[in-house]
Every structure is written in structure tokens, then in C-alpha cells.
TIBA-64389 format. One record per residue (C-alpha): x, y, z negated. Coordinates in nm, 4 decimals. Layout:
BEGIN
       east      north         up
          X          Y          Z
...
This chain:
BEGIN
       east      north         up
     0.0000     0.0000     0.0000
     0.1006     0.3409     0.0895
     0.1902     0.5695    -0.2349
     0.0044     0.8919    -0.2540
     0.2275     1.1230    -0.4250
     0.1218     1.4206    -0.6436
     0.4398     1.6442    -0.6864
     0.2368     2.0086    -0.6848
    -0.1410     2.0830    -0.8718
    -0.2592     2.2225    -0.4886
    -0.4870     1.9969    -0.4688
    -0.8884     1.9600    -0.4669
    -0.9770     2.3318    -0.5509
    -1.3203     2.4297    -0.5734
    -1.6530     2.5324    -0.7367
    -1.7716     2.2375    -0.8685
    -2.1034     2.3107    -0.7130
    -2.2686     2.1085    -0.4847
    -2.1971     2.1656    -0.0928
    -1.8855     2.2583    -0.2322
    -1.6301     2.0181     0.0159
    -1.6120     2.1203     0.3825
    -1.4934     1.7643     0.4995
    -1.7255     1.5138     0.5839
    -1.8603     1.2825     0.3448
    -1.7712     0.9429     0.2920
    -2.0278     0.6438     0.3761
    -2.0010     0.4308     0.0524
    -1.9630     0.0587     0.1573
    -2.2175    -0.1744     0.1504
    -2.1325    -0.5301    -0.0215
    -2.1615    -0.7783     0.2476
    -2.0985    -1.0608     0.0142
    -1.9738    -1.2041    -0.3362
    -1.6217    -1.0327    -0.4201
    -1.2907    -1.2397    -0.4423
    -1.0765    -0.9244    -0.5269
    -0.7380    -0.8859    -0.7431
    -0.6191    -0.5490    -0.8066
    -0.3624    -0.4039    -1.0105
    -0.3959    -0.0168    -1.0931
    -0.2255     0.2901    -1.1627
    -0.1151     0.3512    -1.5053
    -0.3208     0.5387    -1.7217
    -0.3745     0.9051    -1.7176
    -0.4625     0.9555    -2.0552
    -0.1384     0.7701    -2.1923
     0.0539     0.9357    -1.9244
    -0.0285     1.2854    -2.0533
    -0.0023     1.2435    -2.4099
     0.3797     1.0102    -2.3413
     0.4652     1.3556    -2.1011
     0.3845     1.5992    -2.4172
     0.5560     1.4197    -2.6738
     0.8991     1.3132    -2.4413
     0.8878     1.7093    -2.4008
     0.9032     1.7499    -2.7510
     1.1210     1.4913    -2.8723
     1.4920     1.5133    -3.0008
     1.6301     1.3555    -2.7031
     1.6018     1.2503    -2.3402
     1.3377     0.9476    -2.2557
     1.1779     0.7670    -1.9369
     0.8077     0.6862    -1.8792
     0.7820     0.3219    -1.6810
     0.5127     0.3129    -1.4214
     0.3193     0.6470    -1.5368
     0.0387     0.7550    -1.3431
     0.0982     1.0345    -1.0158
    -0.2183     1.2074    -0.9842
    -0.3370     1.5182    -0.9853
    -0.3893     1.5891    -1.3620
    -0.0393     1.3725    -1.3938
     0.1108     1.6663    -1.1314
    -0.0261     1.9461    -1.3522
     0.0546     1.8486    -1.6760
     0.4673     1.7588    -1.4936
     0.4331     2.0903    -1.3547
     0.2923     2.2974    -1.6807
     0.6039     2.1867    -1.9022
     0.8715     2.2255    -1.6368
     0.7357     2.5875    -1.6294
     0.8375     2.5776    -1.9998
     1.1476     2.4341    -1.9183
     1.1226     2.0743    -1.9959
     1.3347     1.8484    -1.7222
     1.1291     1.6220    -1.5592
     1.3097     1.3836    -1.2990
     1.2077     1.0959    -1.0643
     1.4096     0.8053    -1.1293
     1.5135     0.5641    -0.8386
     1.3011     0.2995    -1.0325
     0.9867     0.3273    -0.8182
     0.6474     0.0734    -0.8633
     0.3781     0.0692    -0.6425
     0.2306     0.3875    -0.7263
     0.5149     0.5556    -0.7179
     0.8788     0.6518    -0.9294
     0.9498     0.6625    -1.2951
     0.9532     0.9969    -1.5374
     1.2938     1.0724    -1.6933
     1.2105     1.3019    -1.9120
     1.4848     1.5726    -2.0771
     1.3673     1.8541    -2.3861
     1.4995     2.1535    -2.3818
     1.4219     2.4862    -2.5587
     1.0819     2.6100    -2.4643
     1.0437     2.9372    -2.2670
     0.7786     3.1888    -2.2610
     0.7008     3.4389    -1.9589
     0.5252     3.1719    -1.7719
     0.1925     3.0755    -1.5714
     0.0073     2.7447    -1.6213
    -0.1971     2.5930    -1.3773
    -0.4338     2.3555    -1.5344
    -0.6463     2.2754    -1.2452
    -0.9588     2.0827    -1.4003
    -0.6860     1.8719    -1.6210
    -0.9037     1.8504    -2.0161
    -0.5204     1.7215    -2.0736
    -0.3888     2.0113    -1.9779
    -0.5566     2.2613    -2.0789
    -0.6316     2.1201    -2.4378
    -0.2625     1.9586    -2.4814
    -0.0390     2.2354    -2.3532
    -0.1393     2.5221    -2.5371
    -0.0109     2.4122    -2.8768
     0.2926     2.3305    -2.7102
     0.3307     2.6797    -2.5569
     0.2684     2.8106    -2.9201
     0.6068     2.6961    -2.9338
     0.7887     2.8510    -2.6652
     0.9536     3.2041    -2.6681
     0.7209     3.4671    -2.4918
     0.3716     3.4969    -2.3147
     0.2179     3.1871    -2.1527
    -0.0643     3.2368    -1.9293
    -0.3412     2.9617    -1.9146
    -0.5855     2.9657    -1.5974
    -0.7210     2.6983    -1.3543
    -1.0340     2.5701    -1.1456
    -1.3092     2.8618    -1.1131
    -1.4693     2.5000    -1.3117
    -1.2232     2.4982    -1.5776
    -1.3513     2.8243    -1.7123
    -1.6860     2.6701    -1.7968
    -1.4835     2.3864    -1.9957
    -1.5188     2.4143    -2.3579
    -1.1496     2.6068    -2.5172
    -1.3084     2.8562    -2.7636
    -1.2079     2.6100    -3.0465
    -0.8358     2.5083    -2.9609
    -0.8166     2.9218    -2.9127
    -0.9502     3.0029    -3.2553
    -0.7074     2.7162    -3.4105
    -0.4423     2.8421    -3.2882
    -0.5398     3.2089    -3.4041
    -0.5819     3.0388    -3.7357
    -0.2253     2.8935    -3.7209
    -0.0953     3.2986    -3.6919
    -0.0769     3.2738    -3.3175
    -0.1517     3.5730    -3.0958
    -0.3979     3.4491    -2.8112
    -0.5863     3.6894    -2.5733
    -0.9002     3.5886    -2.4238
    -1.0810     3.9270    -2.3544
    -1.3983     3.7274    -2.6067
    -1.4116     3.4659    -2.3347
    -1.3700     3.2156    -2.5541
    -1.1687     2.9754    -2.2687
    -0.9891     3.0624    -1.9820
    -0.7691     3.2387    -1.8362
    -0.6202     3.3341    -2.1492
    -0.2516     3.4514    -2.2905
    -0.0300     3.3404    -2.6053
     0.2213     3.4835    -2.7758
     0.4727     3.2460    -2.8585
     0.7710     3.3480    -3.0884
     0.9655     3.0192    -3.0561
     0.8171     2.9038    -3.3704
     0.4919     2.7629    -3.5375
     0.4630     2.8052    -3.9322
     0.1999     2.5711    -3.9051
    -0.0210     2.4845    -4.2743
    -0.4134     2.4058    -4.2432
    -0.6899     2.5004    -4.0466
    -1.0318     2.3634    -3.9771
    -1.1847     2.3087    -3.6114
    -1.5524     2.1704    -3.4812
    -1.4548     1.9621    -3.1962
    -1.7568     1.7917    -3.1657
    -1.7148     1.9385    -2.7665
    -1.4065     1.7647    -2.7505
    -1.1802     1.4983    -2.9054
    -0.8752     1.6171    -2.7108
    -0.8670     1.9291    -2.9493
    -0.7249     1.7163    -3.2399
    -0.5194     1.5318    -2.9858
    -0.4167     1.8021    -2.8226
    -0.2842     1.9700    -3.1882
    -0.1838     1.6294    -3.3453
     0.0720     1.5895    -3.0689
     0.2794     1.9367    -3.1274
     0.2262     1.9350    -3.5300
     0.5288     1.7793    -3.5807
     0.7329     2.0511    -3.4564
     0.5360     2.3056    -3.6661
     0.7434     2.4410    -3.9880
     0.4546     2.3599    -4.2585
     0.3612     2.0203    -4.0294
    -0.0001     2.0301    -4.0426
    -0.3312     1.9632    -4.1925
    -0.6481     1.9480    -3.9118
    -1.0014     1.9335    -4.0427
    -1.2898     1.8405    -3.8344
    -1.6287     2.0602    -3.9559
    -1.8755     1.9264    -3.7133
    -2.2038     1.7456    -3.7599
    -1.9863     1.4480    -3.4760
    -1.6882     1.3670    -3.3224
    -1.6394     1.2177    -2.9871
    -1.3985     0.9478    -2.8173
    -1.2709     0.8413    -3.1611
    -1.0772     0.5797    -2.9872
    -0.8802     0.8447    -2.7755
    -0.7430     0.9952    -3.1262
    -0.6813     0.6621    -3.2273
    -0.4577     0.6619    -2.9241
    -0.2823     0.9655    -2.9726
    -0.1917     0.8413    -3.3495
    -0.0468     0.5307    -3.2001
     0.1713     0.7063    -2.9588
     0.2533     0.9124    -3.2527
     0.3573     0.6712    -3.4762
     0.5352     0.4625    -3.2014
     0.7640     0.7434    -3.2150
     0.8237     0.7342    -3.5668
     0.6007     1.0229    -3.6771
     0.3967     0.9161    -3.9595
    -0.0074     1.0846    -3.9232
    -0.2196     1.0360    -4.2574
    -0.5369     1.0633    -4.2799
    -0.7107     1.1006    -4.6133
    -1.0516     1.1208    -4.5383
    -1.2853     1.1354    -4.2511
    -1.2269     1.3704    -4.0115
    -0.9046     1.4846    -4.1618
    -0.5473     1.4238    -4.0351
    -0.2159     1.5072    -4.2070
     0.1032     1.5574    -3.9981
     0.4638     1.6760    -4.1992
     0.7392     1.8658    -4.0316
     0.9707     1.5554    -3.8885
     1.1816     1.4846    -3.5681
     0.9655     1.3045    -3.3087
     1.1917     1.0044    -3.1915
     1.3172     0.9726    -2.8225
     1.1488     0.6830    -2.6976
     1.0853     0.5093    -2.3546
     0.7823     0.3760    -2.2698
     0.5604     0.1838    -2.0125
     0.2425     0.3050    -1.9599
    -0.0317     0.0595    -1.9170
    -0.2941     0.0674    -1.6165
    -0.5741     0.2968    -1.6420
    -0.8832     0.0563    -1.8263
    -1.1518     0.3202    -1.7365
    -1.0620     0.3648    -1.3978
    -1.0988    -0.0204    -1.3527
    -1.4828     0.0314    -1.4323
    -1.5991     0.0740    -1.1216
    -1.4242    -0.2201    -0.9895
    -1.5528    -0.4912    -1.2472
    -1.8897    -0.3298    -1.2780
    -1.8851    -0.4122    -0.8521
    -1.8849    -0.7938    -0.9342
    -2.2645    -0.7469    -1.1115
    -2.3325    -0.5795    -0.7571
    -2.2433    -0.8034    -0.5234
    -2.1618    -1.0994    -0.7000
    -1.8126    -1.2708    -0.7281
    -1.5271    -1.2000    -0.8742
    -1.2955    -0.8918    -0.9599
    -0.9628    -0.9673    -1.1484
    -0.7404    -0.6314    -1.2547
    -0.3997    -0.7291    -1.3500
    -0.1524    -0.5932    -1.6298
    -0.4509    -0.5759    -1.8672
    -0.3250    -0.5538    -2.2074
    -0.4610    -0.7829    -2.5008
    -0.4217    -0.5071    -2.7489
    -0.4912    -0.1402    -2.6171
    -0.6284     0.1757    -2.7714
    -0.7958     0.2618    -2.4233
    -1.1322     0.2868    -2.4416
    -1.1871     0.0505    -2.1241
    -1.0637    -0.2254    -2.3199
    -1.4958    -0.2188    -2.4036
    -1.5457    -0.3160    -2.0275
    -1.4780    -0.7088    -2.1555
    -1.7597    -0.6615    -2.4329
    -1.9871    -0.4720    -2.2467
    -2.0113    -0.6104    -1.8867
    -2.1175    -0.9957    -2.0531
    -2.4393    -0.7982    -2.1750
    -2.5343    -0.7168    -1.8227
    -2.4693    -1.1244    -1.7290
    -2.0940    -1.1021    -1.6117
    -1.8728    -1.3525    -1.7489
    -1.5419    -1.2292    -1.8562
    -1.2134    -1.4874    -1.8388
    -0.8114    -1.4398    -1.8389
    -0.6628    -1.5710    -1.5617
    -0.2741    -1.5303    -1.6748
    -0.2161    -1.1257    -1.7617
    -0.5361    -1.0319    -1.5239
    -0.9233    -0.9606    -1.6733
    -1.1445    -1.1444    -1.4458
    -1.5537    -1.0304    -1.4531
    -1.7971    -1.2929    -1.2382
    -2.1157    -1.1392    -1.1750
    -2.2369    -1.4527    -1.0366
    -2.4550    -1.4079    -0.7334
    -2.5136    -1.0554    -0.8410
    -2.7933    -0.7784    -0.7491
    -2.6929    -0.8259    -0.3757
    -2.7468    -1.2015    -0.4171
    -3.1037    -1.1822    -0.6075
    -2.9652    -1.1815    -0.9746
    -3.1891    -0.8923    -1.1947
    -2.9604    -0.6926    -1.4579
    -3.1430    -0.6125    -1.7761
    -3.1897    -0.2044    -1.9051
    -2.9541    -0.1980    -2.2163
    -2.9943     0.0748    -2.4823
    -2.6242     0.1800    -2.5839
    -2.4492     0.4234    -2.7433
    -2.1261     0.5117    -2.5741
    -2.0155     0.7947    -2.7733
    -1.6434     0.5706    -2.8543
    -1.6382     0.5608    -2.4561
    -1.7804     0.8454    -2.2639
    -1.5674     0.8532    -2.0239
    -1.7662     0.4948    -1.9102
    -2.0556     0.6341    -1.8942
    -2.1045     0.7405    -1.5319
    -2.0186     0.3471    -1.4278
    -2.2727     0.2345    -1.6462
    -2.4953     0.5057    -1.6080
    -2.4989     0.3740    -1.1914
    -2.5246     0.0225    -1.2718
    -2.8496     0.1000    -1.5219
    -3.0039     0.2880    -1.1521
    -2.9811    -0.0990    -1.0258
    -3.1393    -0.2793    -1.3164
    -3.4578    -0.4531    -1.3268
    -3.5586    -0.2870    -1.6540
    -3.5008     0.1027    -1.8243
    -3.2268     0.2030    -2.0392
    -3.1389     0.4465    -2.3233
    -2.7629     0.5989    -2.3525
    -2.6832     0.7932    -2.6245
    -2.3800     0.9292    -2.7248
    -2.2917     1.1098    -2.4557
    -2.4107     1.5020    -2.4628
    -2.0552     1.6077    -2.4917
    -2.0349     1.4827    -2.1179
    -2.1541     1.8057    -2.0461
    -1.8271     2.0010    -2.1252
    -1.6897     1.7400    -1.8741
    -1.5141     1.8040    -1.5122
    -1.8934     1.9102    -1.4584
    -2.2244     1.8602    -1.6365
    -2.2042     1.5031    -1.5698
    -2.5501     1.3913    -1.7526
    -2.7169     1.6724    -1.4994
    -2.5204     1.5759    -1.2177
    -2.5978     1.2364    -1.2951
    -2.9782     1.2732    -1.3453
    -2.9745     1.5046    -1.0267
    -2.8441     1.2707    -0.7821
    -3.0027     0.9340    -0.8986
    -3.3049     1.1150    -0.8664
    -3.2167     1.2482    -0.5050
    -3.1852     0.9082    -0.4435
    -3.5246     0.7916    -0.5385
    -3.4468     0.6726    -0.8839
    -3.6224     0.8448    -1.2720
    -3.4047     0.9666    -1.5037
    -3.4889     1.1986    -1.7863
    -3.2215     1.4053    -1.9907
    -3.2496     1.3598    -2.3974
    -3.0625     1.5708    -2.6078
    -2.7583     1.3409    -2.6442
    -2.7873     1.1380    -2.3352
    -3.0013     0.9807    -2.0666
    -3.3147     0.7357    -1.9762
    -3.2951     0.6170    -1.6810
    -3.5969     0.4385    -1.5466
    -3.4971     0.2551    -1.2586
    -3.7006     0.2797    -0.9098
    -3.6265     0.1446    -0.5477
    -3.3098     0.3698    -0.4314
    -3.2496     0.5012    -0.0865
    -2.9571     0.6157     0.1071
    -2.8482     1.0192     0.1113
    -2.5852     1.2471     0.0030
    -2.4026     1.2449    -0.2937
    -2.2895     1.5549    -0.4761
    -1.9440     1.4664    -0.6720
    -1.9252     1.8154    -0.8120
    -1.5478     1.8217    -0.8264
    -1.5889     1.5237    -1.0824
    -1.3636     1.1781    -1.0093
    -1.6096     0.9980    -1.2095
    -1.9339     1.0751    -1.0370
    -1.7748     1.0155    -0.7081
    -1.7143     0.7096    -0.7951
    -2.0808     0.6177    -0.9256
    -2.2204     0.7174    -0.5914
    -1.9592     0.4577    -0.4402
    -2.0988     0.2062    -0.7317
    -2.4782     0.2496    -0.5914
    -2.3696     0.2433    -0.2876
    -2.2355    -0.0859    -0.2756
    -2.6192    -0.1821    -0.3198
    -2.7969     0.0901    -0.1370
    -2.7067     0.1476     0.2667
    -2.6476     0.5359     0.3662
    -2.4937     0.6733     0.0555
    -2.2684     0.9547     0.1278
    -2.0064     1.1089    -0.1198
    -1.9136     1.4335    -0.0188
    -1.5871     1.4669    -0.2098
    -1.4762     1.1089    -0.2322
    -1.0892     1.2928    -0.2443
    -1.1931     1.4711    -0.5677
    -1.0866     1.0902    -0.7330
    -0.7248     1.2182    -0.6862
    -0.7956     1.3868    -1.0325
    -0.6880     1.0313    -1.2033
    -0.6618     0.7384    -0.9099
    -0.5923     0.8706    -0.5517
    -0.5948     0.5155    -0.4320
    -0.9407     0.4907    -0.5048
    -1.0586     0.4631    -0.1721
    -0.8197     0.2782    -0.0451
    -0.8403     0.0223    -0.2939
    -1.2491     0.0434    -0.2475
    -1.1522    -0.0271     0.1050
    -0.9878    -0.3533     0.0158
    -1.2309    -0.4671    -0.2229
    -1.5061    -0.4479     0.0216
    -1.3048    -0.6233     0.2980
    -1.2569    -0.9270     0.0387
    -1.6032    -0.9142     0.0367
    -1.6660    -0.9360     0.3659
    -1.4011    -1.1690     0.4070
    -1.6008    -1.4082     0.1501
């Protein structure tokens, strides 16, 4: 397979609206028979990100193995070389492309970041240009500025950090670093986002006072993804306590130089396994760890309650979904609550459009701080489509009906282009108009679509 290489952020500007792409769409492929498909996929972005910030920050050189090249990977790469980090391709290259070595160096101020529509980015780098010497500027998508910020902004306020945001409350905004962060204790509601405690967790280290975070709000999203950023903490040898609920303790220490392999991407495999209840057969993904902190890892719990079967076949995940919807089979409406695993939710939300009863998800409102509003987006183009769903106040019903073909909006958003390619292996004529915007985490995706629907064809 060709590598598609991300070395600049140029790439997939736009409103976020719908209409928004001037190419032409892309015709989703219809399953023309059970699946016999093995794939093995980019490594993950979220892992990626979080091993970039920390190998920036650490007391000595390190290389990522196998990270993800993508377009949030290219912006985050790109945001702390413009701090004046060293990041260098090694001549170790996988399929998907080279090998991070990673060198720290003293952080610089007087700088732009890009953060395209990167929640990474934006959310991650800001603590760590709290730390550099001089202004930072933080700006991206005309879609970023509707992301939620205003409570990483008024944390780092808290911390004694200048920050200009004209009242915006998100960006573009401007901080003040003075090469240091006294750091101490402040309190934050990130009940929009969990990648505000990540985001200060990873930098509190390399505050003076270390740090104590407190979560105020009524809930707290994507545990799992702090969970992750702990683990990649403490895998460097920094130590994160956490005393109560909601509460996180980090003291002033070195974080250790470190290389690391980054595992595939679990949540970009969803559309891929979720295909096998589609059109029957098999889908294996490869590399799959046993133990993971990525919030796919509840694909191999999840999918059996739709009727897959879920198996090891040596280091690969393997979902049958028997004969499938294509083949006759009738999925059953679940009621779940996906709050641990949001970022699921468009997969399953596309696979609920196909079953043969209604179902309830819960969990998700925060999804509409996302890339887009993806429980309106989602609602909107189901419905386009023919199908019922209703919005509740912290998720969706969706009430399924006979589906027809038509276009699909992807609103800028890599995971609601790929649901429209999900319902379109099921429903002829479905037409993503931004099938590029997957570049965001898997530019592959396509491509790899591409060769799971000629091993079904093949079958």
C-alpha cells in the first residue's frame, strides 16, 4: 500500500457546514458478499499525541515506533517544532510511514500554532506553551472556534498565566509564557471535555509547585482516555495520585526519556468490524493488544451484543457477523451508554439505523463540542436518508425505518464520514461528500475500504 504522508497541517480546511467540499462525493460501496478481510492499521492518534507531548518534555532525546501520520499527527509535529522541539524521521519506516525521533529543547515563545480541528492540539499544547519564553498564538479551522477552550483558558489564568481571548472564551487566542509555570491548584468543569485534564496532566510535571487538578462538574467524559494519559505518565516514571474522585495530584519531577511503540488505532478499527454485522463474514485487525487503555478495546464486548462472534486468531481480533444484514440476519436495538467511549458512537450510532428494533444511547451530549455537532449531524443525515431519530438531552433514539440512497454531509468530521460509508455498505447510492476529511486520524481509510469491499466481492 502506498503511504500517505502528512508532513504540513494544509490539509482539509473548511466550514464544517454542509456543501462545504467542492470535490465530488464518494459512492459508498455496496457489500456484495460475506467479508474475508485482514487489516492491520495505523497507530493510534490519541497515543501518538499524548507520546509527542511528553517526548517534548522529557529530560532527554526518545523515538516513537510506528506512530500515526495524519493530519492531527502533522499538527501536533508541527505545533512543538514551532516551539522548538526536534522532531526527525528516522530511516526505520512501517507501512504507514517513518518513525519519530524526538529531541527537547528549551521552549520558545514568539510563535503561531496551527491547530487545524486537532481537540489534541488545541487542548494539549497550550499548557505546554505556558512553558515557553514569549507569546504563543493559538488559531485553527473557522470549526475549531466553535470547539469548547473557555475552560483550559480560565485554568491556565488560574495557574498565573496571561492568556488573551478578547472574552471569546476559545480561539484564536494569545499566552504569555515566561519560561516558567509556578503551578499549585486550580479547579476546572470539563464535563465538555476529558482532554482538558489530559491536556494539563501531561505538562504538570514541569510546573514548579507540580499540580493539583479538580474536576467541579455534575460528569466527566472518556474516563478511559485519562486513564490513558496516566499510564503514559507513569510509564515514564512520573507518579499521578489521585485522592478522590475527580481529583489528580502531579509533583514537580523529571519526566523520563522513553521510547515507545504506539499501538494501532482501536476506534478507527470500528468501522471495519462493525462491517462484518453488515455483510456478514469476517474482519480480522492485526496488532490488537490484550491489554490497552484505548477505548476501542470495548469493540470485543460490544459487537457480541449485536450477534458477532469475537475470536483471536494469533495477535489479530477477528468479529464474524455470520450471514449478516446483507445475508437476512436482523440486529437487535440496544440501549447503551457510551459515555467511557464516545468517540464509538457514530459506528454504532450507523449500525443501530440498520437494526430490526429502536435504540437508546446515552452518554454522549458532549459529542456536540466534537469536530462538529455530531448527535445533529448524525440525526440530520439518517433522517435524510429515510431513517427516525430523535435528539435527547444526552444522546439519541434512533428508530430505525427502510433507508435510501443520497448524499451524505461529513461536516469536516472523520467519524461521520465514515458512518455514511458504514450504511452504505447496506444501502445502494450513498454519497459522502468529504470522504478525504478521514485524513484527520486514518488517511488510508478509503483505500483500505476499497480492499475490504473487494474481499467481499471476491467471496
Amino acid at each position: 500500500m502506498d503511504v500517505q504522508r502528512y508532513s504540513t497541517p494544509e490539509n482539509g480546511i473548511g466550514t464544517g457546514a454542509p456543501g462545504a467540499s467542492t470535490v465530488a462525493p464518494w459512492i459508498a460501496p455496496v457489500a456484495a458478499g460475506p467479508l474475508d478481510a485482514t487489516l492491520r492499521l495505523p497507530g493510534s492518534k490519541s497515543l501518538t499525541n499524548r507520546e509527542l507531548v511528553l517526548a517534548a518534555l522529557a529530560a532527554g532525546p526518545g523515538t516513537l515506533h510506528a506512530p500515526l501520520h495524519s493530519r492531527d499527527s502533522a499538527l501536533m509535529i508541527a505545533g512543538l517544532r514551532a516551539l522548538g522541539v526536534g522532531i526527525d524521521e528516522t530511516e526505520n519506516i512501517t507501512e504507514y510511514g517513518p518513525d519519530l525521533r524526538v529531541t527537547p529543547a528549551p521552549l520558545v515563545g514568539g510563535r503561531s500554532i496551527d491547530c487545524g480541528l486537532a481537540g489534541t492540539v488545541m487542548r494539549f499544547l497550550p499548557p505546554v506553551a505556558a512553558l515557553a519564553n514569549g507569546p504563543v498564538e493559538f488559531d485553527g479551522d473557522e470549526s475549531a472556534r466553535r470547539r469548547p477552550m473557555s475552560a483550559m483558558i480560565g485554568a491556565l489564568r488560574d495557574l498565573g498565566i496571561e492568556t488573551d481571548d478578547n472574552g471569546r472564551g476559545g480561539m484564536p487566542f494569545t499566552l504569555h509564557g515566561t519560561g516558567t509555570v509556578a503551578g499549585g491548584e486550580v479547579s476546572i468543569d470539563a464535563s465538555a471535555s476529558s482532554q482538558f485534564v489530559s491536556g494539563l496532566l501531561l505538562a504538570a510535571a514541569r510546573f514548579e509547585r507540580g499540580l493539583v487538578l479538580r474536576h467541579t462538574g455534575e460528569r466527566l467524559p472518556s474516563l478511559p482516555h485519562i486513564e490513558m494519559t496516566i499510564t503514559c505518565l507513569q510509564q515514564r516514571g512520573v507518579e499521578v495520585k489521585t485522592p478522590t474522585p475527580g481529583t489528580w495530584v502531579v509533583e514537580h519531577q523529571a519526566i523520563r526519556a522513553l521510547d515507545v511503540s504506539i499501538e494501532p488505532d482501536l476506534s478507527n478499527a470500528a468501522p471495519f468490524l462493525v462491517a462484518a454485522l453488515i455483510s456478514g463474514g469476517t474482519v480480522a485487525v492485526e496488532g490488537w493488544p490484550r491489554a490497552t487503555t484505548q477505548v476501542g478495546a470495548m469493540l470485543a464486548d460490544l459487537l457480541p451484543r449485536y450477534g458477532a462472534r469475537v475470536s483471536w486468531r494469533g495477535d489479530a481480533l477477528v468479529v464474524d457477523g455470520g450471514i449478516g444484514i446483507r445475508g437476512g440476519a436482523e440486529i437487535p436495538g440496544l440501549d447503551l451508554d457510551l459515555s467511557a467511549g464516545g468517540e464509538l458512537a457514530p459506528a454504532i450510532v450507523a449500525l443501530a439505523a440498520l437494526a430490526s428494533t429502536p435504540s437508546r444511547i446515552i452518554g454522549i451530549g458532549h459529542l456536540r463540542g466534537h469536530e462538529t455537532d455530531r448527535l445533529a449531524a448524525l440525526a440530520t443525515e439518517i433522517v435524510s436518508l429515510g431513517g427516525q431519530v430523535t435528539e435527547l438531552d444526552d444522546g439519541l433514539l434512533i428508530e430505525p425505518r427502510p433507508l435510501h440512497g443520497g448524499r451524505w454531509h461529513a461536516y469536516e468530521d472523520h467519524r461521520m464520514a465514515t458512518a455514511g460509508a458504514i450504511l452504505g455498505l447496506a444501502v445502494p447510492g450513498v454519497k459522502v461528500d468529504d470522504i478525504a476529511t478521514t485524513a484527520k486520524t486514518l488517511p488510508q481509510f478509503a483505500e483500505l475500504w476499497a480492499v475490504t469491499t473487494k474481499a467481499i466481492a471476491a467471496s
